[in-house]
N, C-alpha and C positions, 0 to 999 in steps of 0.2 A: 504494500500500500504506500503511495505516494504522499509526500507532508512536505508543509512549506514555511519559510520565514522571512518577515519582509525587516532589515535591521532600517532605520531612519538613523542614521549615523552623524557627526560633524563633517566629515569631507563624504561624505557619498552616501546613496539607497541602494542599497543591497536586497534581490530576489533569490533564494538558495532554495532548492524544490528537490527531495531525497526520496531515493524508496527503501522503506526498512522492514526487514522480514524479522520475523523468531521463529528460529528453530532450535530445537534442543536447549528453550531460555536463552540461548542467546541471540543480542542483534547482528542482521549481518545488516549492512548499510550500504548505500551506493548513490553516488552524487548523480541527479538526473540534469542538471539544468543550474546557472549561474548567471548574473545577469547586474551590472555596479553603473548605478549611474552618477557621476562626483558634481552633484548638486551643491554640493559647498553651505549648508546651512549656516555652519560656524562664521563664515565672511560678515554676513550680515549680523549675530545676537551679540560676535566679542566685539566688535565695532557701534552698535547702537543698541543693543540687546532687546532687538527684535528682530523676528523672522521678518522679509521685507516683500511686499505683496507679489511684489514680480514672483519669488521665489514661492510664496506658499503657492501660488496657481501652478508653479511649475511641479511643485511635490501631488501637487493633485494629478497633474496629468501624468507623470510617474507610478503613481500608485494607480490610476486607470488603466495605463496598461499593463501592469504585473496582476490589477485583476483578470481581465484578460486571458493575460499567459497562465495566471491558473485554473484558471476557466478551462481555455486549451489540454493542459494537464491533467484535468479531473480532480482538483482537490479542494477536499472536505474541511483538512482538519490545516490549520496554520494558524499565526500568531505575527502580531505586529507591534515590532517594539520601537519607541525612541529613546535615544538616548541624551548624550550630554546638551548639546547644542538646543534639543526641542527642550528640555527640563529647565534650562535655565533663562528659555524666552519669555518677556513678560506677556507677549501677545497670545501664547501659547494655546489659548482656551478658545480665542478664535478659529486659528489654524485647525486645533484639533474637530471644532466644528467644522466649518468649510472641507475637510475632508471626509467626512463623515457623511455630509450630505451631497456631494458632489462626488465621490469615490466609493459610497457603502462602504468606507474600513474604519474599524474602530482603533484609534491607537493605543498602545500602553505604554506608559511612560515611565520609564524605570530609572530608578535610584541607583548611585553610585556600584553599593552593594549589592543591590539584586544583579546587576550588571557582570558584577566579580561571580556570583551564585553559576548564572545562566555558562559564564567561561567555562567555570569549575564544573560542571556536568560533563564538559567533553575527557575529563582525566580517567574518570570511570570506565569509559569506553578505550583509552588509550592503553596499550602494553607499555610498559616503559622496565626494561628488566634493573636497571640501577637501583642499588638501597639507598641510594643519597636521598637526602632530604629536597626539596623541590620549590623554586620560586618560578610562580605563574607568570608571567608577565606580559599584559595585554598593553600594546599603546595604539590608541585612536587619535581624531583629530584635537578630540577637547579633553580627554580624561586618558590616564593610568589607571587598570586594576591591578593592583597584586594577591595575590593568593599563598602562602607558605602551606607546604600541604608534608603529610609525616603519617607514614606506612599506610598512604594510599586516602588518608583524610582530611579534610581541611583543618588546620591548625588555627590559623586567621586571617582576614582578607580583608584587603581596604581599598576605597577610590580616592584619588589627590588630581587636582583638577591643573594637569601636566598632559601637552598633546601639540601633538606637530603645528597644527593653527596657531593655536596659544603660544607657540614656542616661536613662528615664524613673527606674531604681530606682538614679540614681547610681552606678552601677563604674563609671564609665569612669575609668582612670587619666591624671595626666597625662600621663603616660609614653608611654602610648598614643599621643596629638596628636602629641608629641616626636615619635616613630617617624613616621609618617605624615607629618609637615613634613621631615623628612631625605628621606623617599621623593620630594617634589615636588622638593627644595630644585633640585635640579641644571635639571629643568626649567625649574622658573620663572626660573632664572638665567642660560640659554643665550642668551637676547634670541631663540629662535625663537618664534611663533605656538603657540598649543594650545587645541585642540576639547576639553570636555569631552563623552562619552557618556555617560550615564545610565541604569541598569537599576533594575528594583525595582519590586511595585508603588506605593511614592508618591510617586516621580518621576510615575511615568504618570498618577495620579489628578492630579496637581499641572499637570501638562499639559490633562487635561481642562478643569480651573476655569480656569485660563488662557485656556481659547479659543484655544490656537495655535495658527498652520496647521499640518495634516499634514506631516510631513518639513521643517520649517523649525527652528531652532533658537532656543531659548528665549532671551531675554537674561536676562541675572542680572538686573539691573534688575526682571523681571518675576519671577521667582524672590521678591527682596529683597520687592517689594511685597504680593505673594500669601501673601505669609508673616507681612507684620505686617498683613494683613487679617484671615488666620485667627485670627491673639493679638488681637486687638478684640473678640471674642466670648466670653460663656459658651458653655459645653462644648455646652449642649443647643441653645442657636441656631446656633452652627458647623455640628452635627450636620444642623440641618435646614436655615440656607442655601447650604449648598455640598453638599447631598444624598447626607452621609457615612455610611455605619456606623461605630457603638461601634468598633467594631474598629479602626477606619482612622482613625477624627477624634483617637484619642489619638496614635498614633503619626505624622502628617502632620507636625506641626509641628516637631519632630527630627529627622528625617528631612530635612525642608527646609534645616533651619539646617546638617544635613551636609554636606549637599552645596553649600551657600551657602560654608561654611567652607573645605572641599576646594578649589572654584574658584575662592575670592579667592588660597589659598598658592601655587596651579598658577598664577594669571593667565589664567585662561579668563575669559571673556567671556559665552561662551553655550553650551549646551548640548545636545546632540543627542537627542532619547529617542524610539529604535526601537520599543520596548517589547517589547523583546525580553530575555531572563534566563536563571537557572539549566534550567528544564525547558525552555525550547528549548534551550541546551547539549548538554543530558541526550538528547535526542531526536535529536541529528544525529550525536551520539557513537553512538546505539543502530543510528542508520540506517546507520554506516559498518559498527558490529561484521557487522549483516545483509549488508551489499555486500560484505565480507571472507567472512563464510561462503559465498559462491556461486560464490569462486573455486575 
């Protein structure tokens, strides 16, 4: 059976459409269909802190056509979430009307922490044979989740309001870092081992340019160096030697240095990247609500 999730993001809308079987208890899963469109809501809320009509019309006709496409798909069961960018507009309440009435989709608007929740779902379903302890580490356009997770459970998990947007139109406070270095400090200081994981898509692009094996972990070393590859470049050769969109070549190198920063405070070494994220969250939370309705 088919299931779908629509993420309402800071740099993009994301449509992710999965078919997940059980057999034998377990899931087996399989990506049907992906579809990003970089809407950019963050432009507009960290600038004037509202969504800006041009845009909310254009999030409608967005989500028109991903109704559509899953229309086309046949699905029943999905979920629609927004995140930093729609939570923190004060117009929000209109937005989420006009979409509502002009799109039939209802959105949900999630908190920092449910946010880190929905990530953290995708660990259960992940193998990962290492007994290190594990820092989750999601970065978007407007927010960081982290997750510390210990023999396969979430330990604890926070959102700080750090992301490529924010980083490219300076907010980020320092205060912010502060918070985030108290979050690792105990980690890093136990003298145990720590895997970081990686979500996002520009970990995953970052992994692509890399050439790393499938399922092997990155070293930071290769992180550090891919990073001041990409700063050796004007904007428009980056663009064409590493076979970026606009969209992705501004936010890549922020996004790098995050998660560079993140894994030097933890003392990770390397880094795991599933490629997996919020709309697989969103997808296996929908698949459960569906296996709950059958009892």
């Amino acid at each position: 059976m088919k299931f779908a999730a629509i993420d309402i993001g800071t740099n993009a809308v994301r449509l992710l459409i999965k078919e997940i079987v059980v057999k034998n208890g377990e899931l087996r899963i399989s990506k049907v269909s992906f579809t990003r469109v970089p809407l950019r809501l963050g432009e507009d809320v960290f600038e004037t802190g509202n969504i800006s009509e041009k845009k909310a019309r254009n999030l409608v006709k967005v989500l028109r056509a991903f109704w559509y496409l899953m229309d086309v798909y046949e699905i029943e069961w999905f979920k629609v979430c927004g995140t930093s960018a729609m939570r923190e507009a004060s117009n929000v309440d209109y937005v989420l009307d006009i979409i509502k009435k002009e799109a039939n989709i209802t959105i949900e608007l999630k908190d920092g922490q449910q946010e880190a929740d929905l990530i953290f779902r995708n660990f259960s379903v992940a193998s990962f044979k290492s007994k290190s302890d594990y820092l989750y580490i999601d970065v978007g356009g407007g927010s960081l989740e982290l997750t510390l997770i210990r023999n396969g459970k979430k330990l604890r998990g926070k959102s700080f309001q750090i992301g490529t947007l924010r980083v490219i139109k300076g907010i980020v406070s320092d205060g912010e870092w502060d918070a985030v270095e108290e979050f690792v400090k105990h980690e890093s200081e136990s003298g145990e081992s720590i895997m970081a994981i990686g979500s996002g898509g520009n970990i995953n692009r970052l992994q692509r340019i890399i050439l790393n094996p499938k399922n092997q972990p990155i070293l930071i070393s290769k992180i550090e160096k891919i990073t001041e590859d990409l700063k050796s470049y004007p904007f428009k050769e980056m663009v064409e030697k590493f076979s970026l969109k606009p969209d992705r070549a501004d936010v890549i190198i922020p996004a790098a240095e995050i998660y560079l920063r993140i894994m030097k405070l933890a003392g990770a070494k390397e880094i795991i990247v599933p490629k997996v994220g919020l709309s697989d969250g969103i997808i296996l939370k929908v698949h459960e609500e569906y296996q709950e309705s059958l009892l």
